[in-house]
C-alpha positions as CSV (number, residue, x, y, z in Angstrom):
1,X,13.0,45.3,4.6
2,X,10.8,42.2,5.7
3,X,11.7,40.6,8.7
4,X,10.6,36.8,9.5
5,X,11.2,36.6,5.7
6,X,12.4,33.0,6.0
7,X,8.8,31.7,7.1
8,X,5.8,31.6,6.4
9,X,3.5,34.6,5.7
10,X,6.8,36.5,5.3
11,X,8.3,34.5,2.7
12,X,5.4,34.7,0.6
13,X,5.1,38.6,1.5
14,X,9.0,38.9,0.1
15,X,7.6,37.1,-3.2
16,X,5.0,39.8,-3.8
17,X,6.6,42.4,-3.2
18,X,9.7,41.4,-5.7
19,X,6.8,40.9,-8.4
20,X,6.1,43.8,-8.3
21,X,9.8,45.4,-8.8
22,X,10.3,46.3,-5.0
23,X,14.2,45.4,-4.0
24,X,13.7,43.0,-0.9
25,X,16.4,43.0,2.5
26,X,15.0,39.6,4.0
27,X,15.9,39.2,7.7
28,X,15.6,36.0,9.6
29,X,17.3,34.6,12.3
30,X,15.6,31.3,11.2
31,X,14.7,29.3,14.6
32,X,11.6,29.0,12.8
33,X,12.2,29.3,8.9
34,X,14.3,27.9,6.5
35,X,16.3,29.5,4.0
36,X,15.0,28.0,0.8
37,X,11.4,29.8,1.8
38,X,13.3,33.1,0.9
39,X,13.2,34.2,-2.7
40,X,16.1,34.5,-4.4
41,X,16.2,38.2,-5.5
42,X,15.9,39.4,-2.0
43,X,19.2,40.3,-0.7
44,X,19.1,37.8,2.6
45,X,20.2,38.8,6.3
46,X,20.9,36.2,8.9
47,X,19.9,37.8,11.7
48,X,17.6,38.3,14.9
49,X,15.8,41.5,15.1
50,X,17.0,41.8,18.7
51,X,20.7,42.3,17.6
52,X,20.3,45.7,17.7
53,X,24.3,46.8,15.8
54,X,22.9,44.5,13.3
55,X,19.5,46.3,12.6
56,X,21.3,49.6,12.9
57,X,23.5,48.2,10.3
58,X,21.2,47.2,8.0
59,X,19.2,50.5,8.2
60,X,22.1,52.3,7.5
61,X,23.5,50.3,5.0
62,X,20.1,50.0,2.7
63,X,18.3,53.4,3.7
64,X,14.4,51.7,3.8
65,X,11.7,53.0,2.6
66,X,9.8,50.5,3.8
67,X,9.7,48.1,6.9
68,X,7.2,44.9,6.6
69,X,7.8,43.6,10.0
70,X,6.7,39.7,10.4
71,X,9.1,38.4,12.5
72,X,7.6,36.9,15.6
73,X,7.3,33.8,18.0
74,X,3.7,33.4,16.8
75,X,2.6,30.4,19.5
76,X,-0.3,32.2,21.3
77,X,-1.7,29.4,23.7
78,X,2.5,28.8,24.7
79,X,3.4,32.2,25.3
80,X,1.6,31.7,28.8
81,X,4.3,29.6,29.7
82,X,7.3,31.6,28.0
83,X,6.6,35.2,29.2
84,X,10.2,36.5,29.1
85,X,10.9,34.7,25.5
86,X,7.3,36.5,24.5
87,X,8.4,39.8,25.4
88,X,12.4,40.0,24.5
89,X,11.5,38.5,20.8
90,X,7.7,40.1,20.3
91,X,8.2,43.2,21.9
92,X,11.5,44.2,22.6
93,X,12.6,42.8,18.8
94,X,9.7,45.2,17.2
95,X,11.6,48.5,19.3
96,X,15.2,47.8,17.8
97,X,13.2,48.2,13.9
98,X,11.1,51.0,15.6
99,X,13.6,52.7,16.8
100,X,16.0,52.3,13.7
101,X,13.2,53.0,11.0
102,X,12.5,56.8,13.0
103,X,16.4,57.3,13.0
104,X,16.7,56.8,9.4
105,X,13.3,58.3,8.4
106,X,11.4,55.3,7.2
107,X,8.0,56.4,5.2
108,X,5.9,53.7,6.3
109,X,6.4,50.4,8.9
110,X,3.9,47.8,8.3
111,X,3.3,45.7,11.3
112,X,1.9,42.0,11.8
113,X,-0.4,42.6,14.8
114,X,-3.1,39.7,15.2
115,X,-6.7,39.1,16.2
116,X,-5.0,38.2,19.5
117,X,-5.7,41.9,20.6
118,X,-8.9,41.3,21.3
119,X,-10.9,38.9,24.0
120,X,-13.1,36.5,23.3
121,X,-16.2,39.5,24.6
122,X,-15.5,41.5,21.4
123,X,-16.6,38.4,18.5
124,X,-16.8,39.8,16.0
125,X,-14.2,42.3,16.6
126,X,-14.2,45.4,15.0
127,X,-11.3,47.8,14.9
128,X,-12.8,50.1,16.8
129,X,-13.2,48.0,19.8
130,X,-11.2,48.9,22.2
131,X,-8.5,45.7,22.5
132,X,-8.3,43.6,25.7
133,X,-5.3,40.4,25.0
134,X,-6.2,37.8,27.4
135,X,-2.7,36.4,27.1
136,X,1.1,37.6,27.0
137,X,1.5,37.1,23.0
138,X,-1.7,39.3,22.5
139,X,-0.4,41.7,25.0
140,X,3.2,42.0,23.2
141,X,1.4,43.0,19.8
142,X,-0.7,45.4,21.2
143,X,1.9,47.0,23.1
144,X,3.7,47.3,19.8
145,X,0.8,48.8,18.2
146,X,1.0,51.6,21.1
147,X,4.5,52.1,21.1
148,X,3.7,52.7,16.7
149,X,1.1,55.7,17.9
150,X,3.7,57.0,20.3
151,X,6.2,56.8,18.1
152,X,4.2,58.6,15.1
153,X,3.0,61.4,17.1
154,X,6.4,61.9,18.7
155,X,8.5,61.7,15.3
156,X,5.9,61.1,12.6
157,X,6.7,57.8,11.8
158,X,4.1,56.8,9.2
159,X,2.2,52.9,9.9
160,X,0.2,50.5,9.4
161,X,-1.4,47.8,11.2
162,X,-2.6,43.9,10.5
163,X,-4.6,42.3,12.4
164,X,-4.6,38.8,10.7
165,X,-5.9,35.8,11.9
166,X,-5.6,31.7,11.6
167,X,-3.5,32.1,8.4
168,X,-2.5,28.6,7.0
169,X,-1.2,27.6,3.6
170,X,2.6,26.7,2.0
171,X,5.3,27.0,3.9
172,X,4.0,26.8,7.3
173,X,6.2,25.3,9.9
174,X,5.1,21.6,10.2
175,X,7.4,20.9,13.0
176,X,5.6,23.0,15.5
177,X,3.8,21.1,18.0
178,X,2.7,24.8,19.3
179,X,1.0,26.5,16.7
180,X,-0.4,26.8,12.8
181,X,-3.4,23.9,13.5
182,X,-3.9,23.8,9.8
183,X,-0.1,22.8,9.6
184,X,-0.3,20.6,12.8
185,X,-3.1,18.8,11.5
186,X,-1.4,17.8,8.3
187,X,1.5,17.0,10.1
188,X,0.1,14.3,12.3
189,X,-1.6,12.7,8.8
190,X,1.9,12.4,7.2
191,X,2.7,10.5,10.1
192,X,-0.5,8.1,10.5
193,X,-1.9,9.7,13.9
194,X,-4.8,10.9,14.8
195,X,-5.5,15.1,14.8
196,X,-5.2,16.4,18.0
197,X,-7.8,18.5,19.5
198,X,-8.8,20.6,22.8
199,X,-11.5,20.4,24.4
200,X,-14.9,19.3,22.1
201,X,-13.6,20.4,18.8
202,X,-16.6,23.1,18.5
203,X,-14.9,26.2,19.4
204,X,-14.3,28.4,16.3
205,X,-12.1,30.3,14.4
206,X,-12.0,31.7,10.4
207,X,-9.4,30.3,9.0
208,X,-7.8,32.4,6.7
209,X,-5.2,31.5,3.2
210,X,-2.1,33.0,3.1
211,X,-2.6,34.1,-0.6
212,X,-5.9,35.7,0.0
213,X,-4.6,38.5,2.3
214,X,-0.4,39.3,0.8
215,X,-1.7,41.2,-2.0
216,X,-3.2,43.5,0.5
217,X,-0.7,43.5,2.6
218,X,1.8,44.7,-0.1
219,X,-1.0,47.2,-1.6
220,X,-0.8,49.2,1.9
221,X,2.2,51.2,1.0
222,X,1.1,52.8,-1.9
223,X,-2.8,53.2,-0.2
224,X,-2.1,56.9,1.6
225,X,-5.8,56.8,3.3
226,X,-4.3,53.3,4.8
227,X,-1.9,55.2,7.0
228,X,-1.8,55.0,10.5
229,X,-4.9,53.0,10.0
230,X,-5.6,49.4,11.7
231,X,-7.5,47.0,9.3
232,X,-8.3,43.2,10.6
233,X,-7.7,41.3,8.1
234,X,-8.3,37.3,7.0
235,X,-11.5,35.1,6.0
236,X,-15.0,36.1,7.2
237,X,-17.1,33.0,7.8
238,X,-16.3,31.6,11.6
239,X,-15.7,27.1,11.2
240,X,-15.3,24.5,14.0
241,X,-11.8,23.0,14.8
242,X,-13.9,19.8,14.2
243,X,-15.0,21.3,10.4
244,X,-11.7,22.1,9.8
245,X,-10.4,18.4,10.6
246,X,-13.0,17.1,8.6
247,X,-11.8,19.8,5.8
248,X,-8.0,19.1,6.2
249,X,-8.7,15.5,6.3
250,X,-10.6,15.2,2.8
251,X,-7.6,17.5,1.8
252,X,-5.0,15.1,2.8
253,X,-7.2,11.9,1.3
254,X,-7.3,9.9,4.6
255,X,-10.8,9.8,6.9
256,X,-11.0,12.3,9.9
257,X,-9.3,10.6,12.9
258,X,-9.7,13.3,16.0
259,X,-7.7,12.7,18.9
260,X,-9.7,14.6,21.8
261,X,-7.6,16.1,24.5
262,X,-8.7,18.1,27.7
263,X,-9.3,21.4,26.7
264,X,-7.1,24.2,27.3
265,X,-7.0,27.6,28.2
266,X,-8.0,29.7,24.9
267,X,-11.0,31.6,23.8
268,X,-14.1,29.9,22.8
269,X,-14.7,31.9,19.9
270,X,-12.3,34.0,17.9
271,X,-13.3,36.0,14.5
272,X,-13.7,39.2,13.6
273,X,-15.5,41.9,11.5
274,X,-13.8,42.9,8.4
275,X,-16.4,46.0,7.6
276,X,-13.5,48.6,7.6
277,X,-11.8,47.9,4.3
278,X,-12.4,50.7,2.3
279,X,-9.1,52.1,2.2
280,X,-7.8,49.0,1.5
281,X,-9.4,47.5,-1.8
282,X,-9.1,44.2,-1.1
283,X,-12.3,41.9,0.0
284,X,-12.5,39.3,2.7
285,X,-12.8,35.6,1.3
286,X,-15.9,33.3,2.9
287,X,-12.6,31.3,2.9
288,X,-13.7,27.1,3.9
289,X,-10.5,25.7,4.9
290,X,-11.2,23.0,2.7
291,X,-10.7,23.6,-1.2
292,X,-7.9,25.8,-0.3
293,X,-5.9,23.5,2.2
294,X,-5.8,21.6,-1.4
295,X,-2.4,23.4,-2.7
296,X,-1.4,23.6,0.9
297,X,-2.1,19.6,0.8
298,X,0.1,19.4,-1.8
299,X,2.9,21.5,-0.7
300,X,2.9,19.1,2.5
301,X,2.9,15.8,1.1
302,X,5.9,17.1,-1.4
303,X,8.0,18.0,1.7
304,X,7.3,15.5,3.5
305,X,7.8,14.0,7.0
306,X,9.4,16.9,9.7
307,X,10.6,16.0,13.2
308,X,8.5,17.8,15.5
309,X,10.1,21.1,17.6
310,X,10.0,20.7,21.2
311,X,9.9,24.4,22.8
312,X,13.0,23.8,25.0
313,X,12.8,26.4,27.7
314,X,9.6,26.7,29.4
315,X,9.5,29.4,31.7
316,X,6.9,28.0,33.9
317,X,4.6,24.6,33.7
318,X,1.9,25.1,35.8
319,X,-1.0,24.4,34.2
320,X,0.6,23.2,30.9
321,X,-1.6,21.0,28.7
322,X,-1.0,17.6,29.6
323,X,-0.2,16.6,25.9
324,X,2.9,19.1,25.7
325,X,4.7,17.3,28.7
326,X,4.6,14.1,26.1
């Protein structure tokens, strides 16, 4: 099974694995994907991972070997101001498959986490640090990774753990005011406006390609010294929001045009320390967000303009950036 199989690193995750003869249940409720991103030998579920007779249903049905779950509500500066939503889908979603993959004897669930697990104290991050989220979307993956520990000591379900970080490439939801900045930036550039951005552009982040870090991904079931292991994975070398502008916007062919807003609550500086990748053989990519946003650049202008998503059901406003009340 992959879950979130209808979007974005999901989709391409579904690809690998069919390539390399694996039968594929895709689940996706799609409020963020879209059907076409699913490949066509995977056998595809509409569905939300917190109908819990439907998981049940599906486990039963299909007897998994394997659960890829990368179904999520991924916006991490939003889910301050949609704590309940944060929780039922991040959290609550991940114990339905949990609880289904010990009750029909899964070998191995494979979980999204994110670099979100750690604060802002910890750059570069290693795995061994011990994680502090500093918001509610951080807070929901950890908990999941907890409730994996718990749940392999107490039944010996078998996992392991991604923590991936600033993934961008085809695919990505352009219609997301909220999140993907790669995508968002694009987006605005399709549409002849300037590329937002908080604060003075010069916080960082390593911005990592979607192709660079699936192959792992799908290697990690047949890598036994991977289980019950964490691994942090994505690009090593830390860039500005403003050198990624700059990057996207000689991707796109059009002159960088930022649009500075007042910053917002969010770390400084976010990357982390890939040193623990032995068990894994894959190796992290000094990844520039520039010569690989190319193919993403194409993918974009082929698809071509998206209305933008406005996140209907804000649970609370205080403090909300003044550019999302526009």
């Amino acid at each position: 099974m992959v879950t979130g199989a209808a979007g974005f690193i999901g989709s391409h995750l579904a690809d690998e694995l069919l390539e390399r003869g694996h039968r594929v249940v895709a689940l996706d409720d799609l409020s963020g994907g879209q059907r076409e991103n699913v490949p066509e030998g995977a056998s595809f579920c509409e569905g939300s991972i917190l109908d819990e007779p439907l998981v049940s249903s599906l486990f039963g049905k299909h007897q998994f070997d394997y659960v890829f779950h990368f179904a999520a509500y991924a916006a991490e500066g939003l889910s301050h101001f949609i704590r309940r939503f944060n929780y039922t889908n991040n959290l609550l979603g991940s114990v339905n498959l949990i609880n289904a993959s010990v009750n029909q004897g899964v070998k191995l669930f494979v979980f999204a986490s994110s670099s979100a697990v750690y604060s802002e104290q910890q750059v570069p991050a290693t795995e061994e640090a011990a994680p502090q989220p500093e918001d509610p979307y951080g807070v929901a993956k950890y908990a999941v990774e907890l409730d994996l520990r718990a749940a392999q000591a107490m039944f010996g379900l078998n996992w392991v753990v991604f923590r991936a970080h600033n993934v961008y490439g085809e695919r990505q939801n352009l219609a997301d005011r909220y999140r993907n900045v790669v995508g968002i930036f694009m987006h605005c550039i399709l549409h002849g406006r300037p590329l937002p951005i908080f604060g003075d552009g010069e916080q960082t982040r390593a911005f990592t390609y979607v192709g660079d870090i699936v192959p792992a991904i799908a290697d990690s079931i047949s890598q036994p010294a991977a289980r019950n292991q964490v691994f942090n994975i994505g690009a090593d070398t830390p860039r500005t929001v403003n050198e990624l502008g700059q990057a996207v916007s000689r991707a796109m062919g059009v002159p960088f045009a930022p649009q500075y807003l007042p910053a917002r609550h969010e770390l400084r500086n976010s990357y982390v320390s890939h040193q623990k990748k032995g068990a894994l053989l894959w190796k992290a990519r000094p990844d520039d967000a520039g010569s690989r946003a190319c193919p993403e650049a194409a993918w974009v202008k082929s698809a071509g303009k998206q209305k933008v998503r406005e996140f209907g059901a804000l649970e609370i406003e205080k403090n909300l950036p003044p550019s999302w009340r526009e």
